[in-house]
C-alpha positions, 0 to 999 in steps of 0.5 A, spaced: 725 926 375 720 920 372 726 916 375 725 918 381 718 918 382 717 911 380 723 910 386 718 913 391 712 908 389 715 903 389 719 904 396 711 906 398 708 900 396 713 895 398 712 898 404 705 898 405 704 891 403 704 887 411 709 883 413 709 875 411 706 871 418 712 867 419 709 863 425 708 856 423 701 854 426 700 849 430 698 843 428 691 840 429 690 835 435 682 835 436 677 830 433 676 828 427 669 827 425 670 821 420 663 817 417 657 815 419 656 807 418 649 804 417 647 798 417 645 795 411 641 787 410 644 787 403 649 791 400 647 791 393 640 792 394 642 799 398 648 801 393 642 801 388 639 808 392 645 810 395 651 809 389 645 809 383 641 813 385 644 819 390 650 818 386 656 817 391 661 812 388 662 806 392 669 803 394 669 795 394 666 791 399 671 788 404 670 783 409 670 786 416 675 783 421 673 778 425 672 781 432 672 788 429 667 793 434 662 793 429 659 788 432 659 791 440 656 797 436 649 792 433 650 788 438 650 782 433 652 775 435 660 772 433 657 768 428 655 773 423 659 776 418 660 783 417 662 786 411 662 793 408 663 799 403 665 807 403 662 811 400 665 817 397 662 825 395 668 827 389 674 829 393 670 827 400 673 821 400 669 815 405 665 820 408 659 813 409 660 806 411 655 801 410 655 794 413 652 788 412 651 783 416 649 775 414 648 769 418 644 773 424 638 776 425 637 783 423 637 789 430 630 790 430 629 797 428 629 801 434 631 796 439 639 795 438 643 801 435 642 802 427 647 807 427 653 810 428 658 816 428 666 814 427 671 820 430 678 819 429 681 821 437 688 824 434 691 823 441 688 821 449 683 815 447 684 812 454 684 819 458 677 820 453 675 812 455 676 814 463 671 820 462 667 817 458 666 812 464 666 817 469 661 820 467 656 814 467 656 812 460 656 805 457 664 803 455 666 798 451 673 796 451 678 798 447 680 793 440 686 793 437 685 792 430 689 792 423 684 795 417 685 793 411 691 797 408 695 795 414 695 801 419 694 799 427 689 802 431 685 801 437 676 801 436 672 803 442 664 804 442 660 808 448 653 810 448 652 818 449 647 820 454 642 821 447 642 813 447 646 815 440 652 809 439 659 813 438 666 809 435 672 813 438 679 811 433 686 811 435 691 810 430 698 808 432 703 813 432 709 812 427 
């Protein structure tokens, strides 16, 4: 009898338990929202508040590419040299860039563009680049570029209608 008790709950609870979801889910497409990038005078004097003081850890400083889009986005002459750093919030990795600039004069504040917005588009970056235009909105041209640990991607920046300054990223599909 104590046998055939233990039976019955058992069958019961196995049955009461729901079915595992044996659909896979889809893999995510849409945008990725990456990192804000700010533009520094200086990179040490700025990771004195922002690694020493706010506490993010910094990666090390790396020269951007010539040519990189980062200078469409400041409106900074070809002369200038651009270098930058992430930062990083524990498992957060990279979560803000902050680019210095040498060799050239400073945007004025307000009067360039003195931050950015990074997204990494997954799939489409010329069909969002078409939009973007024809909606009347101010486009850069797509660059091709290689980052530093060697994948290919394609920059592009526009202007929202907010005036705010927006990078768009696609990487190459393996």
């Amino acid at each position: 009898m104590r046998f055939a008790l233990l039976l019955c709950a058992a069958l019961l609870l196995g049955t009461a338990a729901p079915a595992p979801d044996t659909q896979a889910a889809e893999p995510y497409d849409g945008p990725i929202l990456r990192r804000p990038n700010l533009l520094v005078a200086d990179i040490p004097t700025a990771l004195k508040v922002y690694r020493d003081i706010l506490g993010f850890t910094a990666s090390g400083i790396v020269p951007s590419p010539p040519g990189a889009v980062t200078y469409d986005i400041y409106k900074l002459p070809p002369e200038a040299k651009l270098r930058f750093v992430f930062l990083s919030a524990g498992e957060q990795g990279r979560i803000i860039a902050l680019t210095e600039a040498k060799g050239a004069a400073m945007p004025a504040a307000r009067a360039g563009f003195d931050t950015s917005i990074i997204i990494e588009v997954q799939k489409n970056l010329d069909g969002i680049m078409a939009a973007l235009k024809a909606e009347g909105l101010d486009v850069g041209e797509a660059i091709p570029l290689t980052d530093p640990s060697g994948a290919k991607r394609r920059d592009v920046s526009f202007t929202d209608a907010d005036g705010h300054r927006i990078v768009l990223y696609e990487m190459e599909k393996k």
